[in-house]
N, C-alpha and C positions, 0 to 999 in steps of 0.2 A: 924717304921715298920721293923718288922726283916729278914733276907734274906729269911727266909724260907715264907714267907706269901708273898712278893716280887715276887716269882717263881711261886706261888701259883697263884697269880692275872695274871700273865703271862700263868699261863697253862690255868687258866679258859678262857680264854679271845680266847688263840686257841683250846679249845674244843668245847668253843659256836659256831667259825665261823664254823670250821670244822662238828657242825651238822647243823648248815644254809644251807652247801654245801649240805650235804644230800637231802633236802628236793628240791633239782633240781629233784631229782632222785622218791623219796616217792609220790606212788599211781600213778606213771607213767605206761602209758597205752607199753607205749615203752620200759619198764626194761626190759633188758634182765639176765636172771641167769642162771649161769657156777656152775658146779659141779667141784670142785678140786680131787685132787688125793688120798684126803683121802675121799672124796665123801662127806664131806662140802660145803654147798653154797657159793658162792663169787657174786657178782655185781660189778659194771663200780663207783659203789658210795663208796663200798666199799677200791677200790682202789685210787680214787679223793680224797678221805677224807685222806686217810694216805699218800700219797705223800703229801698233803699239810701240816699235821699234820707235817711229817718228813723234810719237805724244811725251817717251822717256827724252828723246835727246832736245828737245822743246824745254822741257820741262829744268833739265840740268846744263842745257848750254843752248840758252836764248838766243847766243848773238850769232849760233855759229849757222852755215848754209847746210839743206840738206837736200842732196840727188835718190833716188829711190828708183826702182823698178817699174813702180804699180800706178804711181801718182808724180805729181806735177811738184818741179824745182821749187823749193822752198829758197829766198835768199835774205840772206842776213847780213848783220854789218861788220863782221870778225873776219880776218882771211882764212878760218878754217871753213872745211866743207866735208859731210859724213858721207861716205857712200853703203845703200844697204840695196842687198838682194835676199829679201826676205826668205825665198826659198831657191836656192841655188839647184838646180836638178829638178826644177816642176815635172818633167817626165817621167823620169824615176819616183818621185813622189807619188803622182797619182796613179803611177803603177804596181805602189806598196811593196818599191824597192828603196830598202835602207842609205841609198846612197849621197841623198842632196842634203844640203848642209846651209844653213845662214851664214852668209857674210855681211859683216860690217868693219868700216875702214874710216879713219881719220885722214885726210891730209891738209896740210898747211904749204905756204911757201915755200920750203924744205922739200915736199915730195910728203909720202907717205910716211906718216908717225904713229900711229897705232893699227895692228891690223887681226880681225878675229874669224876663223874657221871652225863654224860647229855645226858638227854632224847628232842631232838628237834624236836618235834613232839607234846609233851604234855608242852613245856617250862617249864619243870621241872630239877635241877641240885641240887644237892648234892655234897661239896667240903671242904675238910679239906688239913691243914699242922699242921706240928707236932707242939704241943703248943698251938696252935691258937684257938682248938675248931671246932665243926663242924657247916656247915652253908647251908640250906636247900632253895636257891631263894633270898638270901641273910640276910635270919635269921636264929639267932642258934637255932640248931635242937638239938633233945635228944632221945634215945631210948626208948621205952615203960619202965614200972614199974612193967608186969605179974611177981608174983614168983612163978605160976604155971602151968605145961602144960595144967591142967584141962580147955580146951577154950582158950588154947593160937593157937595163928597163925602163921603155918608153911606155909613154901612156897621153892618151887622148877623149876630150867626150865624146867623140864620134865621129865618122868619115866623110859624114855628108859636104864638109866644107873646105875640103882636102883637093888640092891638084894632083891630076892622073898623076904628074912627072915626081912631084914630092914624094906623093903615096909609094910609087914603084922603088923610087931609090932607098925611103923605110925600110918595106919589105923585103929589095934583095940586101938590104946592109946586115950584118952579120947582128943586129938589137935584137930585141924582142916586144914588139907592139902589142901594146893591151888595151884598154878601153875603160877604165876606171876611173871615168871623169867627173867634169867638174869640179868644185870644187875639194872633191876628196884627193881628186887626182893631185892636186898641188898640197895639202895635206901629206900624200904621201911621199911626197919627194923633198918635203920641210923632215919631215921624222925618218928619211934614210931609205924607207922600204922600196923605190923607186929610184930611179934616176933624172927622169925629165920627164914632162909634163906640157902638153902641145896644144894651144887652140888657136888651130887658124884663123877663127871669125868669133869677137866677143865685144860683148858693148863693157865700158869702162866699169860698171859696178860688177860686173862677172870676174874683176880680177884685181879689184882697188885693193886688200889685204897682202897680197899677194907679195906684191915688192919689199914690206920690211921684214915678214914671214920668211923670205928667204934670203935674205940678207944678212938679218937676224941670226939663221940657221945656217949661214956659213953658205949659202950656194948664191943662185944670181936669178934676177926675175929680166926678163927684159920683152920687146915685141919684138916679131920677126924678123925684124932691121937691125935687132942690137941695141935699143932704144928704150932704155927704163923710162916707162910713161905705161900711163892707164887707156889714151886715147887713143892709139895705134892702129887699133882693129885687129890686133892679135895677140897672144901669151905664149912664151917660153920661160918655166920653171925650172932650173938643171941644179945638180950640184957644185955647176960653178966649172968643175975641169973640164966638163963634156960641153958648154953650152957654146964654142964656137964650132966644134966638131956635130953637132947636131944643128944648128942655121945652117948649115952648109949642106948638110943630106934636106933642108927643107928648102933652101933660095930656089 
């Protein structure tokens, strides 16, 4: 086994607990939800899940950096650095809809080297390392074969952050726009059921798995501009044939 698949069995292993821990919290009559200061939702689960998240990777890799959601940049003296969004889809969450997922990501100098999507709610997880292949419940997963938008399946977390002119050219193009997001959304376009996968506006830990997830899985991660990078301020997931034909319906 090589290191990187290694780290990979190690992150899966605290993403899964880390959405067990969640589901103390999911369809509780007693959640309570905080509006932060950017006027984002937060929950008590939200922050249980990445303190634990952040005490495990402390715990097995002292030297490396950790960015998080909830709290303040840990930095360490290794060039790696974790990225976690403890609960990916707070929304959905504390509207006791199945659809948010924890993410957790490795990168190094290289870019993106281990990358984890788990939905614990639906026992769904999606998780690749570089080399390794992507692997969807613990079989390998692949992207769809569409090489045409005509019927292909987009999907987005929501419109709020969408240009009139993007939106419109979506809607008349011959796709089919759905709303299956966050992180499920690139989930479903790592295991085929989808075709692309759109967020206009995302902060770096909203999509840090993402790039070797579908990489991994045969398609292409990149930002708006064509740009595999996590800082960009935007996601496009596709299966790779469709992903210059879909920046183009969004430029």
């Amino acid at each position: 086994m090589n290191v990187e698949r290694e780290v990979l069995e190690i992150a899966l292993d605290i993403a899964r607990r880390a959405g067990e821990l969640t589901l103390k919290w999911f369809q509780s009559p007693t959640l309570t939800v905080q509006n932060k200061r950017d006027g984002t939702p937060v929950t008590e689960a939200d922050r249980a899940a990445e303190v634990f998240i952040r005490d495990e990777l402390r715990r097995r890799f002292p030297r490396d950096s950790i960015v998080g959601e909830e709290f303040d940049t840990y930095v360490g003296s290794s060039d790696r650095t974790w990225y976690i969004d403890p609960i990916d889809g707070t929304k959905a969450f504390s509207h006791g809809v199945p659809l948010y997922s924890n993410l957790l990501a490795l990168l190094d100098r290289d870019g993106c080297a281990v990358g984890v999507v788990n939905l614990p709610a639906l026992d769904e997880v999606v998780y690749a390392a570089r080399g390794t292949g992507c692997f969807y419940n613990d079989a390998a997963c692949h992207v769809s074969t569409t090489t045409t938008i005509d019927g292909a399946y987009l999907s987005t977390s929501g419109l709020d952050h969408w240009s009139p002119a993007a939106l419109t050219r979506v809607l008349d193009s011959p796709c089919k726009l759905r709303t299956w997001g966050d992180g499920y959304g690139y989930l479903l376009v790592a295991t085929g059921r989808i075709d692309a996968m759109i967020d206009p506006l995302v902060e770096p830990y909203d999509i840090a798995p993402m790039s070797v997830i579908l990489r991994e899985a045969g398609g292409r991660f990149t930002d708006l501009h064509g740009v595999d990078r996590i800082d960009g301020g935007s996601g496009l997931a596709t299966n790779g044939l469709l992903h210059d034909e879909v920046r183009a319906l969004l430029a």
